[in-house]
VOGU-3710 file (C-alpha; in Angstrom, 3 decimals, decimal comma):
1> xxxxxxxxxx> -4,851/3,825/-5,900  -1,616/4,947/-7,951  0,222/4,161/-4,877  -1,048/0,470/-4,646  -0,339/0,257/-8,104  3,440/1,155/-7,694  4,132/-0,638/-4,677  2,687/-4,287/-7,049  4,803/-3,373/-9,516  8,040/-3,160/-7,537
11> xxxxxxxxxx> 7,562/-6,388/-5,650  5,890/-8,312/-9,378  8,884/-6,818/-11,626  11,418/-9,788/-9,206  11,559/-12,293/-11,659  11,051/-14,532/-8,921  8,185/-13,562/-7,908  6,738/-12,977/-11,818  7,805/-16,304/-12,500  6,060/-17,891/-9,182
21> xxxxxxxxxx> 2,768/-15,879/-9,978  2,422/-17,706/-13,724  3,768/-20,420/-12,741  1,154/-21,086/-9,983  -1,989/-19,330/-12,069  -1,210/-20,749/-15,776  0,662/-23,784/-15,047  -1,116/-25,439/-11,679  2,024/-24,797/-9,684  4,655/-26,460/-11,803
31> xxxxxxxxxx> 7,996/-24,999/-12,314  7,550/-24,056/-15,854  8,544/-20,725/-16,234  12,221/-20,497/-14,708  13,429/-16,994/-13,323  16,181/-17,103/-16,159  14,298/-17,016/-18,554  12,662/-13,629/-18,121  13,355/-10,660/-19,283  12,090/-7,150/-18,880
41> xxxxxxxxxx> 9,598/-6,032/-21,780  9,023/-2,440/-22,549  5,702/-1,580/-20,819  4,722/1,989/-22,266  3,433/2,337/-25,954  2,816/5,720/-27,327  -0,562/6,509/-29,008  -2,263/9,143/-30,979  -5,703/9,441/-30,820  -7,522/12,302/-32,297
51> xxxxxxxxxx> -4,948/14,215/-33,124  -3,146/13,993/-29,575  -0,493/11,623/-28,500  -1,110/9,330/-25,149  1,076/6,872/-22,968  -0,431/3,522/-22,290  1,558/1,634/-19,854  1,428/-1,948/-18,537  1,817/-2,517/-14,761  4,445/-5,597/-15,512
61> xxxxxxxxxx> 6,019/-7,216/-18,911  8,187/-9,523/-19,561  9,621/-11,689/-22,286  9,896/-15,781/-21,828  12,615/-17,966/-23,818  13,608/-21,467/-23,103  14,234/-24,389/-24,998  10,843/-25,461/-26,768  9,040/-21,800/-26,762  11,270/-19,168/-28,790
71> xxxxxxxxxx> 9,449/-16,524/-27,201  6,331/-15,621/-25,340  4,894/-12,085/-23,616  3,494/-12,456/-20,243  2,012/-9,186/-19,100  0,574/-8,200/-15,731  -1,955/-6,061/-15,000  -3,153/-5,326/-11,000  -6,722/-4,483/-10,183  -7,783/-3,220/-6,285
81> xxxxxxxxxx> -11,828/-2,520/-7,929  -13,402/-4,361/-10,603  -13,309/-2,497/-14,142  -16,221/-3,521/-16,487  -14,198/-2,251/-19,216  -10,924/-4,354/-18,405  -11,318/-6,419/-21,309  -11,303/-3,401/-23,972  -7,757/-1,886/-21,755  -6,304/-5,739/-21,884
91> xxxxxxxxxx> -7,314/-5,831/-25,844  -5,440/-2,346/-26,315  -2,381/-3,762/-24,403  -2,533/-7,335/-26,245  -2,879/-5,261/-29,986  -0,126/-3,646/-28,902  2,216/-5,637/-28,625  1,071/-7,487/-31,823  1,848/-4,143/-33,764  4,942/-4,004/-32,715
101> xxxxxxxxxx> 5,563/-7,145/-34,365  3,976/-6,632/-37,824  6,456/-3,390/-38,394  9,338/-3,380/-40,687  11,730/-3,781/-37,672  10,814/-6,945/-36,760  10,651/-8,551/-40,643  12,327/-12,112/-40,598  11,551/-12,474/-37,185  9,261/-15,380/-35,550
111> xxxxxxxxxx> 6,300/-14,105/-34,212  5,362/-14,654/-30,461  1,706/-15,003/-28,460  1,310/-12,316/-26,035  -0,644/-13,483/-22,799  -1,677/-11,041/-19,898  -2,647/-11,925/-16,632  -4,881/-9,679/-14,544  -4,621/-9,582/-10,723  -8,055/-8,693/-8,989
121> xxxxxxxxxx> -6,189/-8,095/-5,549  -9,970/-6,402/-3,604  -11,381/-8,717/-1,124  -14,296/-6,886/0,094  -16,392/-7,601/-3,183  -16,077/-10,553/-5,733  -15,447/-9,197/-9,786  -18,651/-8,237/-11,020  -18,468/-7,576/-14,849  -17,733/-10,112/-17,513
131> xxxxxxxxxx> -14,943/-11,072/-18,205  -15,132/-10,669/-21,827  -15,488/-8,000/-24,477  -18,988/-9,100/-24,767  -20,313/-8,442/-21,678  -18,387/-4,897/-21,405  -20,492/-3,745/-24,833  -23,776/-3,644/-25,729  -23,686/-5,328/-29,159  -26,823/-5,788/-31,229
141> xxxxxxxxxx> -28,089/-9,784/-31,899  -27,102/-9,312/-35,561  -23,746/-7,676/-35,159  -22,501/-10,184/-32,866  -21,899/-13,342/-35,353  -19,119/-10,271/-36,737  -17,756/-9,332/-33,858  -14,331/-11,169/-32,864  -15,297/-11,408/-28,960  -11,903/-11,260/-26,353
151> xxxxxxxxxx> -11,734/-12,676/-23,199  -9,296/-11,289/-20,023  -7,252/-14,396/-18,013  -8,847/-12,810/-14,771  -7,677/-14,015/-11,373  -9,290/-13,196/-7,973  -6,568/-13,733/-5,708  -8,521/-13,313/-2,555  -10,716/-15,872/-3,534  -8,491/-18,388/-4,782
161> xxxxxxxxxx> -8,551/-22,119/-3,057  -6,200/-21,839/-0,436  -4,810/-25,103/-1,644  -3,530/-22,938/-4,663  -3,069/-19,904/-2,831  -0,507/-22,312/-0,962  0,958/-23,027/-4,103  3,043/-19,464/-4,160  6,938/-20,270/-3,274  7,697/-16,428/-3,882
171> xxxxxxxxxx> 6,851/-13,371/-1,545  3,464/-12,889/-3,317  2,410/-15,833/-1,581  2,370/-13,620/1,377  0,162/-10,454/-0,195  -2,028/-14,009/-0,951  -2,361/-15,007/2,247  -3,072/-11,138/2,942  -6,021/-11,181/1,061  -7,312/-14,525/1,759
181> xxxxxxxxxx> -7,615/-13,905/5,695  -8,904/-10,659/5,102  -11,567/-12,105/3,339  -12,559/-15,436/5,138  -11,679/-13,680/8,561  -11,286/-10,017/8,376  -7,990/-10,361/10,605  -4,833/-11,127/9,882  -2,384/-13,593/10,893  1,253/-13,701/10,262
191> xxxxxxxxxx> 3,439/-16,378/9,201  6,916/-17,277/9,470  7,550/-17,456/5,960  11,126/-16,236/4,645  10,527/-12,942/2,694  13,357/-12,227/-0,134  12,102/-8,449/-1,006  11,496/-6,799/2,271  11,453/-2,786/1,186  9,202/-3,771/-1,819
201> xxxxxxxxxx> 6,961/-5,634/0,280  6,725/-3,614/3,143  6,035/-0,729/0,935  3,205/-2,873/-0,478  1,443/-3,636/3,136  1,533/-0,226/3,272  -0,145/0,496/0,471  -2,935/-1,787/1,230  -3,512/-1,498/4,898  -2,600/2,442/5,037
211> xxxxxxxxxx> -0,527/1,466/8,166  2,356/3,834/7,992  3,946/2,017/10,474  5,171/-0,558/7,789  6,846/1,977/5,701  8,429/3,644/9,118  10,137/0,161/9,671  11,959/0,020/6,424  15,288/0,799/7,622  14,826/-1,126/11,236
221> xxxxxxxxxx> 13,695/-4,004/8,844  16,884/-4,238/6,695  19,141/-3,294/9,671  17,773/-6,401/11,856  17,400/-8,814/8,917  13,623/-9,350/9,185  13,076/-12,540/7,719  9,522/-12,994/8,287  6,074/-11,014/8,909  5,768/-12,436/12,397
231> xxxxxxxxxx> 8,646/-10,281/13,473  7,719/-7,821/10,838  4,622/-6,920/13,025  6,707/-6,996/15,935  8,649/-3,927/15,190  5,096/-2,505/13,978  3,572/-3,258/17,342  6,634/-2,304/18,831  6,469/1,147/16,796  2,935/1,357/18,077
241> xxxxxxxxxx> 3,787/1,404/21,513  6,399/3,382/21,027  4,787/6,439/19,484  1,120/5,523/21,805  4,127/6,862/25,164  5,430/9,261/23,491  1,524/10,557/22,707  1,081/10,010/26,183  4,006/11,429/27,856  3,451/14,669/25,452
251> xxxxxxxxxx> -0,350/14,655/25,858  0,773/14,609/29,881  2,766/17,247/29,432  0,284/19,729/28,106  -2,155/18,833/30,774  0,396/19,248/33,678  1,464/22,594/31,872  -2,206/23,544/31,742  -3,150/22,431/35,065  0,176/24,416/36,443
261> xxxxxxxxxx> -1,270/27,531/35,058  -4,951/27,641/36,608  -3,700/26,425/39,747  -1,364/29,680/39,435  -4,518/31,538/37,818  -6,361/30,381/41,275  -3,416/31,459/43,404  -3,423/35,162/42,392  -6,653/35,701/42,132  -6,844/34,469/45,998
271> xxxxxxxxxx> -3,897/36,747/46,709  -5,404/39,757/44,782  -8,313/39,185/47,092  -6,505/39,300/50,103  -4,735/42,753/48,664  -7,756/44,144/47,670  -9,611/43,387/51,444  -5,561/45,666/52,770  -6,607/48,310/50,320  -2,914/48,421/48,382
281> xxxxxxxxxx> -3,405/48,803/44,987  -0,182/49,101/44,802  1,070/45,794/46,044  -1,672/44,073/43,657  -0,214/45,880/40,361  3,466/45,038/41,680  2,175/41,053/42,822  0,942/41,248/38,943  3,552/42,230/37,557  6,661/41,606/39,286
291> xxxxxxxxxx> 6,735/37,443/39,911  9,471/37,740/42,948  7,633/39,812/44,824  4,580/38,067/43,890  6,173/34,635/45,394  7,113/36,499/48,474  3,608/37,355/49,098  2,741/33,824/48,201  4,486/32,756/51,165  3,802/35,550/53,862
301> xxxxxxxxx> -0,041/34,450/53,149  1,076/30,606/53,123  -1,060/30,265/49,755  2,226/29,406/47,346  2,138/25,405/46,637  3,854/24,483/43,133  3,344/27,818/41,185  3,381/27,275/37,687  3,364/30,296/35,728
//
């Protein structure tokens, strides 16, 4: 889980790909949110609770200025299983970021909306809670009309239209498409779209197939200038093969080497046999011990093939 968690942050932290992700899911696929406009946002916030300080930290923030809009937080948060309590951890994020605002430090500044965006990114199972701060408490009838209620901008990516899905210009459109066939077709086929990050998303297929093989690549990747997952999943197959010989030739090995020695077991115990029917001890402790004279026996009996000791 951590892992998965890492790898979407290193490929969502590209402003191009931030700004292609709200773009598409805020904006219906307009090019509102331009990549230099972003900038990173602090995404830790210390808190003490009971006495005993805690980090909280955001999987992805950043700040948006342009012409019209002074200033605007877009956060991102990534979810592989549904959380029922998602809305109270989005309200602790949003509050935040608020506070920060309302302290001395900021005094004469304009205030800004923060909005967070969270990624369901499973495909197995739809989200199951609400996606509100209603339906993650259990709030009495009369308390309600009191209670300020606080929804989460929740998007299941797997189960997008494709039509949107097919919206994405940035490499998330292929961890989309990912999901999507997954889904609809438990298989996946590649695509020859251009990828810009490939380390960050390679390191992201890994962490949600659990195919090593894409994080073995990483280096052949960069040196051949992979451009797309077609040939991506060449080198993997490639890889595949590669390590299913080497398996083989090993596996091979061990069975010839094993094979070598009970066909040499079988040879001396048909030679001790012999020795034993002479009556010379002797030779049979020598023919055990002593592999020259052992071969040389081999031979005057005609019973040495290919010894393997």
């Amino acid at each position: 889980m951590q892992e998965k968690d890492i790898t979407q942050k290193m490929l969502e932290r590209h402003n191009d790909v931030f700004s292609d992700i709200v773009n598409v899911l805020l904006f219906g696929g307009k090019k509102v949110v331009e990549e230099e406009s972003l900038f990173d946002a602090t995404t830790d916030s210390i808190l003490k609770i009971e006495g005993r300080v805690r980090f909280q930290d955001r999987d992805v923030a950043k700040y948006w200025k342009d012409s019209q809009i002074n200033i605007a937080l877009f956060g991102i948060e990534n979810q592989t299983n549904p959380d029922k309590f998602m809305p109270l951890r989005v309200m602790g994020y949003d509050g935040l970021e608020y506070t920060r605002q309302v302290r001395k430090e900021y005094d004469g500044e304009n205030k800004y909306p923060v909005i967070t965006l969270v990624l369901y990114l499973g495909y197995d199972k739809k989200w199951i809670y609400p996606k509100n701060l209603f339906g993650a408490l259990d709030i009495d009838e009369g308390l309600k009309p009191y209670v300020n209620d606080y929804k989460i901008n929740l998007f299941e990516i797997a189960y997008l239209d494709r039509e949107i899905i097919d919206s994405f210009k940035s490499d998330f459109w292929i961890l989309a498409d990912y999901l999507y066939q997954m889904r609809v077709n438990r298989n996946y086929v590649a695509d020859k779209k251009s990828i810009a990050h490939i380390e960050e998303l390679l390191m992201l297929m890994f962490a949600m197939t659990g195919d090593k093989r894409f994080e073995e690549i990483i280096d052949e990747a960069n040196t051949k200038e992979v451009v797309n997952m077609c040939e991506v999943l060449d080198i993997v197959e490639a890889r595949g093969i590669e390590k299913g010989i080497e398996k083989g030739i090993e596996k091979g090995r061990e069975e010839g080497i094993e094979k070598g020695r009970e066909e040499g077991a079988d040879l001396i115990s048909r030679l001790n046999t012999i020795l034993a029917k002479e009556g010379d001890l002797d030779k049979i402790i020598k023919a055990n011990t002593d592999k020259k004279y052992r071969n040389e026996l081999l031979k005057k009996y005609n019973l040495l093939r290919d010894y393997v000791k």
